[in-house]
Each structure stands twice: as C-alpha cells, then as structure tokens.
N, CA, C and O atoms as a GROMACS GRO file, in nm:
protein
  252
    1UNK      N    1  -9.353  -6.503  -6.797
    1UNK     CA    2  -9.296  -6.424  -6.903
    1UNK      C    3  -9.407  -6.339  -6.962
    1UNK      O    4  -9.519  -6.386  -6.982
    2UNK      N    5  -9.376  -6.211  -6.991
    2UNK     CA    6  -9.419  -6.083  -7.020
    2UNK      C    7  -9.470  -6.074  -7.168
    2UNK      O    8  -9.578  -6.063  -7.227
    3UNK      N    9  -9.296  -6.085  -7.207
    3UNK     CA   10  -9.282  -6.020  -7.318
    3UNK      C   11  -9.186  -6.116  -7.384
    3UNK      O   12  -9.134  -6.201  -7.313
    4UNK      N   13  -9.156  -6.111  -7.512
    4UNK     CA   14  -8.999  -6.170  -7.564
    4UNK      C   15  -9.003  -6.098  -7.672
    4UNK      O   16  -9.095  -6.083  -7.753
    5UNK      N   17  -8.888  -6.050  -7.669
    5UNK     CA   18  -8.813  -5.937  -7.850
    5UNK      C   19  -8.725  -6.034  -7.878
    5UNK      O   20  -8.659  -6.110  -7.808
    6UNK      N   21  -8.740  -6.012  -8.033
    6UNK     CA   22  -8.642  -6.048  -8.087
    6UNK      C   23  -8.577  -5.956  -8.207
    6UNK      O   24  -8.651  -5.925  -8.300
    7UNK      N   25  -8.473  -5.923  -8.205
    7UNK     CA   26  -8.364  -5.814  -8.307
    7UNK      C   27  -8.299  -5.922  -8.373
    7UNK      O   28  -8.252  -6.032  -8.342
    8UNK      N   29  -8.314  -5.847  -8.486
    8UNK     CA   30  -8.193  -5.884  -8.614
    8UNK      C   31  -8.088  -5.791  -8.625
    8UNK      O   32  -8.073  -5.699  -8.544
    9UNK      N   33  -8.018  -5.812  -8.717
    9UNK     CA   34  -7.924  -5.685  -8.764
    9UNK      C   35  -7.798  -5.770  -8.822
    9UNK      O   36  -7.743  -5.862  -8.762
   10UNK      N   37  -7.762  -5.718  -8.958
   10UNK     CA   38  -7.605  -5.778  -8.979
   10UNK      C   39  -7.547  -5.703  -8.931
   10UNK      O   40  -7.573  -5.598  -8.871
   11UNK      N   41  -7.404  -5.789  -8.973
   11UNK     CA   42  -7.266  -5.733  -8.878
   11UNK      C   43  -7.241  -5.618  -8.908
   11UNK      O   44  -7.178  -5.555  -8.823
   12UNK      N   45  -7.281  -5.541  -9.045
   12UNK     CA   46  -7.260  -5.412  -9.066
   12UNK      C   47  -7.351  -5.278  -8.999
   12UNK      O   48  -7.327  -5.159  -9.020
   13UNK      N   49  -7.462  -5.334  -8.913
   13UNK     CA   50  -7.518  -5.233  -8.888
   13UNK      C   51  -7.459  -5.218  -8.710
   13UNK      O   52  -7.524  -5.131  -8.653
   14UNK      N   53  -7.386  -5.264  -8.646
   14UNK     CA   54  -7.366  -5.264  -8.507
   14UNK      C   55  -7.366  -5.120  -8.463
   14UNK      O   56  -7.397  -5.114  -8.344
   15UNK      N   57  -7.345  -5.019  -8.508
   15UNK     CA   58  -7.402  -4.892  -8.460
   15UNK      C   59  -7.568  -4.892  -8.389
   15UNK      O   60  -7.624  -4.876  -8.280
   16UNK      N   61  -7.596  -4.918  -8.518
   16UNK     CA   62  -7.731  -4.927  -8.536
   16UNK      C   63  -7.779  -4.994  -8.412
   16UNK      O   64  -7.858  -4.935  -8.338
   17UNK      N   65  -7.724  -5.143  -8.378
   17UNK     CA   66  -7.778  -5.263  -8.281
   17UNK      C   67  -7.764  -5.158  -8.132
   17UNK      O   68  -7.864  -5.140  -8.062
   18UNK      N   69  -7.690  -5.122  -8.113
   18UNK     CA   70  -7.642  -5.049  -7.976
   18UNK      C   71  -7.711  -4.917  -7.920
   18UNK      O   72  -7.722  -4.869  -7.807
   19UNK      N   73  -7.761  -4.873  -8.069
   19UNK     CA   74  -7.864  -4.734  -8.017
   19UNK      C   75  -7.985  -4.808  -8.009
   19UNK      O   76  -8.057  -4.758  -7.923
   20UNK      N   77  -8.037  -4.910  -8.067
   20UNK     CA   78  -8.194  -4.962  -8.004
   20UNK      C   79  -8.157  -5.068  -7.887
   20UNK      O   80  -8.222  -5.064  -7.783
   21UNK      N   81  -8.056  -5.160  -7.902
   21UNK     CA   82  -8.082  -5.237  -7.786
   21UNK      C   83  -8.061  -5.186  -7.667
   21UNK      O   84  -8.130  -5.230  -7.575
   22UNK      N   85  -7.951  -5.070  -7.637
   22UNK     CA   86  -7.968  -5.025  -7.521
   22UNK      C   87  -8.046  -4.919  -7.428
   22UNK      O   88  -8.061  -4.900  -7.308
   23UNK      N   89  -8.090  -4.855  -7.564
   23UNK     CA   90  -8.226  -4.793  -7.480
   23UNK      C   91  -8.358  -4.875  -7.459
   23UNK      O   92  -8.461  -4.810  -7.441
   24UNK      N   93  -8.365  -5.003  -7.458
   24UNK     CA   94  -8.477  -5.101  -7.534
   24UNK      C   95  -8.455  -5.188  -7.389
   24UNK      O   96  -8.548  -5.251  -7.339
   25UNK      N   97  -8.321  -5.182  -7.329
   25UNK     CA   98  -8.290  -5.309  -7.249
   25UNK      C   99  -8.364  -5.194  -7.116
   25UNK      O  100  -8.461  -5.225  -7.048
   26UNK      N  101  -8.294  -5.069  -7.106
   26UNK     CA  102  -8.329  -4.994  -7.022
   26UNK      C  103  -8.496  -4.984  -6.999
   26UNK      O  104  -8.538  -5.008  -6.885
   27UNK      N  105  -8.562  -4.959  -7.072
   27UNK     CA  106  -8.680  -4.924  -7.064
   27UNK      C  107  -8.763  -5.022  -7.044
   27UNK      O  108  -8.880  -5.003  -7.013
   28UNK      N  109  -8.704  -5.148  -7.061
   28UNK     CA  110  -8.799  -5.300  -7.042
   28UNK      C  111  -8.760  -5.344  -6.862
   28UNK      O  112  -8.836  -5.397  -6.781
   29UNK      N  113  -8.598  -5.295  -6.842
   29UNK     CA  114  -8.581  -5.330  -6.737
   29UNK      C  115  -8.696  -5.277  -6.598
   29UNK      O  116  -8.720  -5.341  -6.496
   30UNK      N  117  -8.759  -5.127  -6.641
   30UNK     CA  118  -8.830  -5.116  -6.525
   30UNK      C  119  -9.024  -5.168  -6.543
   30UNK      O  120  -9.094  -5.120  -6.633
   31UNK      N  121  -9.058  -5.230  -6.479
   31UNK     CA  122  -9.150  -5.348  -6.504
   31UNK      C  123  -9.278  -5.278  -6.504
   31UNK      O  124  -9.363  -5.345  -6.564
   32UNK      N  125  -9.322  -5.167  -6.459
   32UNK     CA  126  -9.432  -5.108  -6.484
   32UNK      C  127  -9.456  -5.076  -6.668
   32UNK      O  128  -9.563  -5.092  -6.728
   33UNK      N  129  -9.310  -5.024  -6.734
   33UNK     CA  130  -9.301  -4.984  -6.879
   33UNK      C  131  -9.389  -5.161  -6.940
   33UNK      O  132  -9.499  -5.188  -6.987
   34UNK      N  133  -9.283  -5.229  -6.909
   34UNK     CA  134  -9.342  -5.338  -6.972
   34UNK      C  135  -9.483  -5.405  -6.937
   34UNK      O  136  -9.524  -5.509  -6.989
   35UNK      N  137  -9.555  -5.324  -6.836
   35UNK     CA  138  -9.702  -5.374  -6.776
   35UNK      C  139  -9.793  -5.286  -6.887
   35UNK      O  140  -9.902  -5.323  -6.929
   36UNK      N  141  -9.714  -5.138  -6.932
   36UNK     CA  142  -9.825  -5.098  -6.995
   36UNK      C  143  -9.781  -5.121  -7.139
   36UNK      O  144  -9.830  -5.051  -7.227
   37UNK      N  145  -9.693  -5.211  -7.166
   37UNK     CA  146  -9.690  -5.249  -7.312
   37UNK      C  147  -9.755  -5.367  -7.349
   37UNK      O  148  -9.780  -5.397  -7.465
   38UNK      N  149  -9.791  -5.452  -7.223
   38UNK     CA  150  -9.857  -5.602  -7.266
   38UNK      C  151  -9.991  -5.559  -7.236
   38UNK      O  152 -10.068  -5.650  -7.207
   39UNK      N  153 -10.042  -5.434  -7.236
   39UNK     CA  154 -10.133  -5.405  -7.163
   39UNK      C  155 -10.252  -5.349  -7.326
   39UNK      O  156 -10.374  -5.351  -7.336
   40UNK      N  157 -10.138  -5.305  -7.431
   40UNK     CA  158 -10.194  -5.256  -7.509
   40UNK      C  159 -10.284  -5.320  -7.584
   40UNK      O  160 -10.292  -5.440  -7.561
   41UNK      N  161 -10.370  -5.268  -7.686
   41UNK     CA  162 -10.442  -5.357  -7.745
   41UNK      C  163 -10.479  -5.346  -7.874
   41UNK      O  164 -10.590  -5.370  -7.922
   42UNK      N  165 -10.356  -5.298  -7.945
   42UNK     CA  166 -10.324  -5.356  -8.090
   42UNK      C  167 -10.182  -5.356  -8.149
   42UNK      O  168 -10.103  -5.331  -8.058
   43UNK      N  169 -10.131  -5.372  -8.245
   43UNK     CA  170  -9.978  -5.414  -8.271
   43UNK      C  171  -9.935  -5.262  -8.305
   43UNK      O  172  -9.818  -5.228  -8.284
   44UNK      N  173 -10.035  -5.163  -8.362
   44UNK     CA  174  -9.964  -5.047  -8.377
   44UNK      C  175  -9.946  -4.937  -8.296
   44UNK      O  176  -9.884  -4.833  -8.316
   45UNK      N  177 -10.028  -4.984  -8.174
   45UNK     CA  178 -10.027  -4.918  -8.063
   45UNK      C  179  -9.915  -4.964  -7.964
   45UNK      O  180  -9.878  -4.891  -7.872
   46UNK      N  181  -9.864  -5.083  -7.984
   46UNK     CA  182  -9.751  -5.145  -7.887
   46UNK      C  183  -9.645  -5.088  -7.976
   46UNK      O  184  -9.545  -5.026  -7.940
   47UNK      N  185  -9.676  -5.112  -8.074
   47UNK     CA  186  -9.526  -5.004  -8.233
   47UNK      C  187  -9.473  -4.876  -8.148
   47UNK      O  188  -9.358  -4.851  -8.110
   48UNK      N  189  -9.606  -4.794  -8.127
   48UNK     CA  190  -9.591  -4.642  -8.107
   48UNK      C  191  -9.526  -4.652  -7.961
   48UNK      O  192  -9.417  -4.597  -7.944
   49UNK      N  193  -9.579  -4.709  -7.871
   49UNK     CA  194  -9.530  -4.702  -7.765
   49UNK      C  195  -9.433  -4.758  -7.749
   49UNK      O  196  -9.355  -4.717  -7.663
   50UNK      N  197  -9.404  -4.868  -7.822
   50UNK     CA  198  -9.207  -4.905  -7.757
   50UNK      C  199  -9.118  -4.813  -7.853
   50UNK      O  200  -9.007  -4.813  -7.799
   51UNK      N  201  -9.114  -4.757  -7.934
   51UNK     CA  202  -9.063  -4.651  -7.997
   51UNK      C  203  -9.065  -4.532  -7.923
   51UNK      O  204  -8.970  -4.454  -7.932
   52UNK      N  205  -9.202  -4.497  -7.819
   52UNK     CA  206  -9.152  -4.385  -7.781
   52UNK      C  207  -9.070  -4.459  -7.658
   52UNK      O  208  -8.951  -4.428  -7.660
   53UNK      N  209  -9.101  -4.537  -7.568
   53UNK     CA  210  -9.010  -4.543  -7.464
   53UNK      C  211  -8.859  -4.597  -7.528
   53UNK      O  212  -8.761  -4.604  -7.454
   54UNK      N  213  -8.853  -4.630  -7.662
   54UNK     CA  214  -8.671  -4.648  -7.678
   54UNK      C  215  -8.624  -4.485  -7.655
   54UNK      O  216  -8.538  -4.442  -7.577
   55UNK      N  217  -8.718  -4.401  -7.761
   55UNK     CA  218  -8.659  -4.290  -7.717
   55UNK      C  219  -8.639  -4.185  -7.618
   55UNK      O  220  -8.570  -4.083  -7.626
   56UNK      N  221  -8.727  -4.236  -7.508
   56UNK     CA  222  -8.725  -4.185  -7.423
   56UNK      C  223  -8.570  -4.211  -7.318
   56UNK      O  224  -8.490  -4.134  -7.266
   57UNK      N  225  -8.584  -4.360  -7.325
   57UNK     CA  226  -8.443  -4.397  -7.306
   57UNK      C  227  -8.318  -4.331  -7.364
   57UNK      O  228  -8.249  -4.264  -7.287
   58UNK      N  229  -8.290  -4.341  -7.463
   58UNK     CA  230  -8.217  -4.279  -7.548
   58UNK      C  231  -8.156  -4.132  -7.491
   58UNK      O  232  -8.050  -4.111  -7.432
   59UNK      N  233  -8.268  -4.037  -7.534
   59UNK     CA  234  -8.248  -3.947  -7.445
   59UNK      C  235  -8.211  -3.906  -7.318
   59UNK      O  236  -8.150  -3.799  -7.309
   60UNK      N  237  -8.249  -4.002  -7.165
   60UNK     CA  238  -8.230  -3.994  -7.108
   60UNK      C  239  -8.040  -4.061  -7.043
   60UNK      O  240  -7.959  -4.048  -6.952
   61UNK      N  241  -8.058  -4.116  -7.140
   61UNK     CA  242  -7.913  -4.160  -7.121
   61UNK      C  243  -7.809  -4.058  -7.198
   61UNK      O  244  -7.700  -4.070  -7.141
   62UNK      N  245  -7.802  -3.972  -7.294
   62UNK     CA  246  -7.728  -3.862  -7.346
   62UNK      C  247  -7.756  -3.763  -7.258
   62UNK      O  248  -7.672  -3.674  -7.251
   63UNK      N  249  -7.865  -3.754  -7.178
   63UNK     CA  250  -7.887  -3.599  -7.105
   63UNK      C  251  -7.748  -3.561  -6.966
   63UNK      O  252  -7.750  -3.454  -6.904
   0.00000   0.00000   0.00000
C-alpha cells in the first residue's frame, strides 16, 4: 500500500463528494500519478499536487 485517503462530507454536501471523489478515484487509478505523489517531500507539496491532478481529472472528464 501506497497511499490511503480518507474524505468526509455530510449528507448535505453530496454534490460536493462526487466532484472530488471522482476525479480523485481517476487520477489515483493510474499508478505512475500516485508514484509521484508518495514521492513528494512535504505535506504542502503533496496538497498542491493532488489538487492539481483532481483537476486535471476533472477537466478531462467534461472535455
């Protein structure tokens, strides 16, 4: 094991849950993304980078 996330969210935000977890599931699924996220070497640098690959996801799934 790599990695492990864990999300919160109440029941009122489920919009919310569905625009990060599924660009989040996508972008972890391909295993190089997640080689250069365990790869990083501080917490605000792993911040910046799984933020950009949610949105990279994100995007790529509306395009």
């Amino acid at each position: 094991m790599h990695l492990v996330v864990v999300l919160s969210f109440n029941k009122y935000d489920q919009a919310i849950f569905y625009s990060v977890f599924d660009p989040l599931v996508a972008g972890l699924s391909n295993s190089s993304h997640v080689d250069a996220l365990v790869r990083l070497d501080s917490y605000q640098s792993f911040i910046d980078d799984l933020c950009e690959l949610i949105d990279q996801m994100h995007r790529s799934t509306r395009a």
